[in-house]
C-alpha positions in Angstrom: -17.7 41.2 -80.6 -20.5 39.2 -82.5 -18.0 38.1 -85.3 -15.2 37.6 -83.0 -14.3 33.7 -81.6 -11.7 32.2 -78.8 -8.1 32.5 -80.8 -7.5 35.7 -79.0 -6.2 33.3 -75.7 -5.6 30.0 -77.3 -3.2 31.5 -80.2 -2.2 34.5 -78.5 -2.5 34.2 -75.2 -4.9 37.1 -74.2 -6.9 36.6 -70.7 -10.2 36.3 -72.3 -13.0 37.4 -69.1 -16.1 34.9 -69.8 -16.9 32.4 -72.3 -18.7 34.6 -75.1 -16.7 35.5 -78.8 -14.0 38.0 -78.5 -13.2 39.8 -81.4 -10.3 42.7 -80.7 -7.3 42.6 -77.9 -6.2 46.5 -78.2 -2.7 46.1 -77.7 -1.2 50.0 -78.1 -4.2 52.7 -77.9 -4.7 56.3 -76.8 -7.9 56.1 -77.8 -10.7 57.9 -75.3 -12.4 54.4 -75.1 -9.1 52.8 -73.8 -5.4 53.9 -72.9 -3.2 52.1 -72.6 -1.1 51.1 -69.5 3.0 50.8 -70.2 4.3 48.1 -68.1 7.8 49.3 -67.8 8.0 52.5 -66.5 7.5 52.9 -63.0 4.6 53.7 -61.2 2.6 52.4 -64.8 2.0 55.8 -66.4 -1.2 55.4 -69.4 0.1 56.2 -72.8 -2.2 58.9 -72.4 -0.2 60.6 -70.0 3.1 59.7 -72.0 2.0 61.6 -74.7 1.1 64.9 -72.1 4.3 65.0 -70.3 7.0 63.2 -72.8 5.5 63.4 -76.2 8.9 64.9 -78.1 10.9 61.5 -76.2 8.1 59.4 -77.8 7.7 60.5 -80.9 10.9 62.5 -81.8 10.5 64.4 -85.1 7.1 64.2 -85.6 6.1 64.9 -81.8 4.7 68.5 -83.2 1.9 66.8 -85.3 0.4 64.6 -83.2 -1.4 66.0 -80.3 -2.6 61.8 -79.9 -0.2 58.7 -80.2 -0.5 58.1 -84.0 -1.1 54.5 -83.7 -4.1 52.1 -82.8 -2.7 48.5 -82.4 -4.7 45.6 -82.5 -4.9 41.9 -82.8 -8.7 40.9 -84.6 -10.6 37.1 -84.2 -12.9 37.3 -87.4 -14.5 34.1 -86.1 -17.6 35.2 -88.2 -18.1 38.3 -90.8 -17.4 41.7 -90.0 -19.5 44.3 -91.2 -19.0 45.3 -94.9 -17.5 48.8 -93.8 -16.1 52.1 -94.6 -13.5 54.3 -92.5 -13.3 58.2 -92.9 -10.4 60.3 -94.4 -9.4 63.2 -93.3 -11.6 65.3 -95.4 -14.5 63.4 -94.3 -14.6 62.4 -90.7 -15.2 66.1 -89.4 -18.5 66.6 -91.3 -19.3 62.5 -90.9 -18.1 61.9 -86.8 -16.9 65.1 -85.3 -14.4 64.1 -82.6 -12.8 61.4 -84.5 -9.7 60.8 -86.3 -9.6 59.5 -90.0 -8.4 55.6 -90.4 -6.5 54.5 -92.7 -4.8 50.8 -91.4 -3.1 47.6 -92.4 -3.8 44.4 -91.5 -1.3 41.2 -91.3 -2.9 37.7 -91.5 -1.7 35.1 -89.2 -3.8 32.4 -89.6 -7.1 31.8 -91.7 -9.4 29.1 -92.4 -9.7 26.9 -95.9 -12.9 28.7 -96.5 -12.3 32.6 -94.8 -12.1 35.6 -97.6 -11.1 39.2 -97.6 -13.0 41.9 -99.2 -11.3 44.5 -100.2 -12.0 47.3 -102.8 -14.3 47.9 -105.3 -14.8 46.0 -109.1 -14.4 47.7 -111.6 -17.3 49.6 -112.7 -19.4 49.7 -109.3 -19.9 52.8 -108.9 -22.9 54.5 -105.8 -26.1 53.9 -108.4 -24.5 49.8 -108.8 -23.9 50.2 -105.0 -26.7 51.1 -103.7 -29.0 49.1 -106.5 -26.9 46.5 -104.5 -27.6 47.2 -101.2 -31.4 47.0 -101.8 -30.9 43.4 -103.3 -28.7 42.2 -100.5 -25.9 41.1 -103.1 -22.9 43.8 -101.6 -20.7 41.0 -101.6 -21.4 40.8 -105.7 -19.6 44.3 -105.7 -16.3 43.8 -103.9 -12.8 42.3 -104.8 -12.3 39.2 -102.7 -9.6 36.8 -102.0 -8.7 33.5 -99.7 -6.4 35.0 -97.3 -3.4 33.0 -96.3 -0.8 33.6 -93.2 1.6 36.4 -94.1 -0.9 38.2 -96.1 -0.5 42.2 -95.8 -3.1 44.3 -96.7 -3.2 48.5 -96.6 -6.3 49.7 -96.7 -6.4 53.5 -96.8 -9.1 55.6 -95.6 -12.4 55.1 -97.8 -11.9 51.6 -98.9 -14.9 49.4 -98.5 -13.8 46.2 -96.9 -15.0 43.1 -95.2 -13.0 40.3 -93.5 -14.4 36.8 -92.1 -14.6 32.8 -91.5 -11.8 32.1 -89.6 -9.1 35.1 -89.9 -6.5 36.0 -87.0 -4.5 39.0 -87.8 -2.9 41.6 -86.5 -4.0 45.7 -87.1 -1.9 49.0 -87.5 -3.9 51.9 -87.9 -4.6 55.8 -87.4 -6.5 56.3 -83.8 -9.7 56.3 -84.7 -13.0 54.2 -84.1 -14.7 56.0 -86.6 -16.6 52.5 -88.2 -19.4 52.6 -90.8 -21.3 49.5 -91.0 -22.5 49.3 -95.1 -24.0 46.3 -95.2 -24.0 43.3 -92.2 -24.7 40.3 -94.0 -28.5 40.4 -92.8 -27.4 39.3 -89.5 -29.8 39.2 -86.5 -29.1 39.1 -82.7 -31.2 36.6 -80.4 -34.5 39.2 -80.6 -34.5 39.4 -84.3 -32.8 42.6 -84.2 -29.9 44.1 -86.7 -27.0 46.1 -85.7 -27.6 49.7 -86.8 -26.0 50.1 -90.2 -24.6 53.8 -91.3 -25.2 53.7 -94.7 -25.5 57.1 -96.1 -22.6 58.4 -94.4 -20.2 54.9 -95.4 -21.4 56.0 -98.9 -20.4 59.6 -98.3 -16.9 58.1 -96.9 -16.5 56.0 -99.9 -13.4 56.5 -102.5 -15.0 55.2 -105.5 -11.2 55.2 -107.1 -10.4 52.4 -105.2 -10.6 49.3 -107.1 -9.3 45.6 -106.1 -6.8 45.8 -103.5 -4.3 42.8 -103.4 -1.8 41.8 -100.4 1.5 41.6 -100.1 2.8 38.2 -99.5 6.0 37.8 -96.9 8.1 35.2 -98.4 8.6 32.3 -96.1 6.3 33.5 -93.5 6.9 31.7 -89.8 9.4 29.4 -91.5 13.0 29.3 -89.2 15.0 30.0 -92.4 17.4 32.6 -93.1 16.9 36.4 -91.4 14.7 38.1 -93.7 13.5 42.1 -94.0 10.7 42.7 -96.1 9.1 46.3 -96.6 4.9 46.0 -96.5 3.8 49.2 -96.3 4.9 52.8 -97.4 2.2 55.9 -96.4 2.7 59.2 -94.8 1.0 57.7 -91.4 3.3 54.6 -91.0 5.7 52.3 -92.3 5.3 48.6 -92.0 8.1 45.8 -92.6 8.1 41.7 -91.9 11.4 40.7 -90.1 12.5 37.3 -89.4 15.3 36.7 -87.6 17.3 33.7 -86.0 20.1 35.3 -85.0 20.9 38.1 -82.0 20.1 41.7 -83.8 18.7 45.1 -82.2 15.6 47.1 -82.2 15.1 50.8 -81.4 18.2 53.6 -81.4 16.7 54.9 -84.7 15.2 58.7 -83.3 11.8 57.4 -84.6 8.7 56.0 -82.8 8.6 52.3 -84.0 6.3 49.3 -82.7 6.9 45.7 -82.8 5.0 42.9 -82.8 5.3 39.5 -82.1 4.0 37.1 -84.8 6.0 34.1 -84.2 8.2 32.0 -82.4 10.1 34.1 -79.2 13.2 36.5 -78.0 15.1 37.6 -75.0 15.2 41.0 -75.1 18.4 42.7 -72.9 17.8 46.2 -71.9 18.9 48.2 -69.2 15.7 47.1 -67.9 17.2 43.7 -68.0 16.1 40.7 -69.6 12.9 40.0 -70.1 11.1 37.2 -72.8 9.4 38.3 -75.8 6.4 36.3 -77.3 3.9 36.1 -80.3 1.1 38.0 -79.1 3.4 40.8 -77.1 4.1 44.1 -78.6 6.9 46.8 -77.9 6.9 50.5 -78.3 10.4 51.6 -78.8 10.5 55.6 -78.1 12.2 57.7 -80.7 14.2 58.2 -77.5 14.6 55.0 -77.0 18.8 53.4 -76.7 19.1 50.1 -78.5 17.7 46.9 -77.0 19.2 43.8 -77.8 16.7 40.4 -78.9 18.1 37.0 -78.2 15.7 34.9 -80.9 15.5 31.4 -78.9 13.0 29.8 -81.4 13.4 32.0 -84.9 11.2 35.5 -83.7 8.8 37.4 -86.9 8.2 40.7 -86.0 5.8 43.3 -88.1 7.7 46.4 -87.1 6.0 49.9 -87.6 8.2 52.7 -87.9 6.7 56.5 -87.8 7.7 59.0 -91.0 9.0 62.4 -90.4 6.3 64.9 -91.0 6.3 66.1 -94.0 
């Protein structure tokens, strides 16, 4: 990615293939443009194929109402600016990017830079006449809530927020499966030949919810500190439900009968299974079937998890 940098292997230990910016690591995806391989099953079924031949194991209740694994899992290196941009809802993506899924996500800041910001949300009064008036001028930025993100930052951006994140921001992303991106406005950036990346602006104006004012994160108390065992509840919408957990001591994931992620934020775990043992790192994620039996974590250096846990349908 043009914005994205090098902290995806030096922080998080991703195999990084060349020396250019990398901006994404997709961790857990069924997406068409990458499935995902599980490493513990034999043989190394895709998610993909998971979801075709175990789906009710996987996802339990709510195996019914998702013909695709809910959930796009990411870690994102906004070296540089991304795009000020707009995601479809479901109302919109059919008539905007046919083939698509809304995307409604989350995003939990890890590290960020002195002078990085988040934009997130309208101000008040902006609405499409003030935007677009905006957009001709090149002053967007004039238009959007912003704030100096710090590590343990949780944001929830729900489908038709106009956002923008940059200047040094590791994080890690839950979200609907969906790639459905409009670029707004792209900071008048310019690759090598002079040329801009193609910006989608009537149909990120179409996407917009001009309802949504400032949006403000949720700050984790203590957040990578080896202190007491803390559980701290992020996020609460019908598509997932996010939580910060800290804990020093042995405790258990999974044997809830719901599809629930984790992932590794800080410090490390030996998990027992009947697998066996195996270590758990920042930078590694688990998906615990609804199926799934209890697995035991052995914290050896005090383990922060961002667990994701799927809703019953309603």
């Amino acid at each position: 990615m043009v914005w994205g940098g090098r902290r995806l292997g030096e922080r998080l230990g991703k195999h990084l293939s060349g020396a250019g910016p990398f901006g994404e690591a997709w961790e857990v995806s069924d997406h068409a443009s990458h499935h995902s391989v599980v490493e513990s099953l034999g043989g190394n079924p895709t998610l993909r194929q998971l979801m075709e031949t175990r789906r009710i194991e996987l996802l339990g209740p709510a195996a019914s109402a998702h013909s695709v694994f809910p959930w796009l899992v990411k870690f994102l290196d906004a070296n540089d600016w991304l795009s000020v941009q707009v995601h479809p809802d479901e109302e919109a993506v059919p008539r905007l990017w046919a083939g698509e899924g809304s995307k409604t996500e989350a995003w939990f800041v890890l590290d960020a830079e002195p002078d990085s910001r988040i934009y997130a949300g309208l101000l008040p009064g902006v609405d499409e006449p003030a935007l677009r008036k905006a957009l001709t001028a090149g002053t967007v930025a004039d238009c959007l809530h912003q704030f100096q993100p710090r590590p343990g930052d949780c944001l929830f951006l729900p489908a038709g927020t106009v956002h923008a994140v940059g200047g040094g921001v590791l994080m890690a992303e839950v979200q609907q499966t969906s790639d459905a991106t409009f670029r707004l406005f792209d900071w008048n950036r310019q690759d090598a030949a002079g040329k801009q990346r193609q910006l989608h602006v009537e149909e990120a104006l179409a996407s917009i919810h001009w309802d949504i004012g400032p949006v403000r994160p949720v700050r984790t108390g203590g957040y990578g500190a080896a202190t007491e065992a803390t559980r701290q509840a992020l996020v609460q919408c019908p598509y997932f439900h996010l939580e910060y957990v800290r804990q020093r001591e042995p405790f258990t994931l999974g044997g809830t009968g719901r599809l629930q992620v984790a992932i590794a934020l800080h410090g490390r775990s030996d998990l027992e299974s009947p697998a066996g043992r195996q270590a758990f790192v920042a930078g590694e994620t688990l998906v615990l079937p609804a199926a799934i039996g209890v697995t035991g974590c052995l914290p050896t250096d005090c383990l922060g998890l961002l667990l994701a846990t799927l809703p019953d349908p309603a």
